[in-house]
C-alpha positions in Angstrom: -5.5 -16.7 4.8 -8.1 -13.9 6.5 -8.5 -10.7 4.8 -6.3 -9.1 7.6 -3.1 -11.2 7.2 -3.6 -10.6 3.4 -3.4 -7.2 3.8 -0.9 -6.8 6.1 1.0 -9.2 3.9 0.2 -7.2 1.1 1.3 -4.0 3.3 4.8 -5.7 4.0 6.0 -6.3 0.7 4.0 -2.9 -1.1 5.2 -0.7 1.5 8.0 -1.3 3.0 6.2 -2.3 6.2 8.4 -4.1 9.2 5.2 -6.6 9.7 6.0 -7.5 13.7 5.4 -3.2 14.0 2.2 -3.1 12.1 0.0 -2.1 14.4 -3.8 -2.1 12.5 -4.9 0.7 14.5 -2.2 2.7 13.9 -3.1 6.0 11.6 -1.3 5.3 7.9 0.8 8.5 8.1 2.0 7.5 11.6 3.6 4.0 9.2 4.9 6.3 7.2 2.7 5.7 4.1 1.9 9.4 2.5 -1.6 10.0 0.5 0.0 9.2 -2.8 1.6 5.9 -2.0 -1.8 4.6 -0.1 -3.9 5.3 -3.5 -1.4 3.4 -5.3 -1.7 0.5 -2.2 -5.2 0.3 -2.8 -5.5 0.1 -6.9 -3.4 -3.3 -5.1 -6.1 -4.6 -2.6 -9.0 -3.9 -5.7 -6.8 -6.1 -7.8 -5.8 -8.4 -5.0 -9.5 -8.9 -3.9 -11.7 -8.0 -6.4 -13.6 -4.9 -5.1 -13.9 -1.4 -5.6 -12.7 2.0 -3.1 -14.9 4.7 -3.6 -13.2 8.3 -3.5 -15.5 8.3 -0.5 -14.8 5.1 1.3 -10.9 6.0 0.9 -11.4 9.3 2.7 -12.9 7.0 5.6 -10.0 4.6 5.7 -8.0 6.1 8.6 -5.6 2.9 9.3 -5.2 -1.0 8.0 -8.2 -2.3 10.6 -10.3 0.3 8.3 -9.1 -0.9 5.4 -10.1 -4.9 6.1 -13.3 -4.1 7.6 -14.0 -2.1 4.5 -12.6 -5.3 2.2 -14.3 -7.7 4.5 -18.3 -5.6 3.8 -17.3 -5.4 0.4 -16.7 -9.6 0.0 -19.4 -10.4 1.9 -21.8 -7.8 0.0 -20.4 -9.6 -3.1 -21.1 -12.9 -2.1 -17.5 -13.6 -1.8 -17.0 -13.9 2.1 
């Protein structure tokens, strides 16, 4: 499985997602997923993948297509990839 469907798989059963709406580009608050509830979703893609979210990166990570090109650098910095 690609780091996308994992984390829109992960999406669909952490929050509530409807996965044939998930739109990757679409901005987080515009799913529905608040501040609070997308730190909690991410302490779940460290665990599920292995890597670390800087305070920084977070702030960068607009929507899911951030989010797995940010997992996706992070793996392949890691040798994981």
């Amino acid at each position: 499985m690609d780091t996308f469907a994992r984390i829109k798989d992960l999406a669909t059963k952490e929050l509530s997602l409807d996965p044939s709406k998930l739109d990757p580009n679409a901005p987080l608050a515009d799913l529905g997923v608040d501040s609070l509830t997308f730190i909690e979703f991410m302490f779940k893609i460290e665990d599920e993948f292995g890597v670390k979210v800087s305070d920084e990166d977070l702030r960068g990570i607009k929507c899911l297509a951030d989010l797995e090109r940010h997992v996706a650098a992070s793996l392949q910095a890691a040798g994981k990839a």
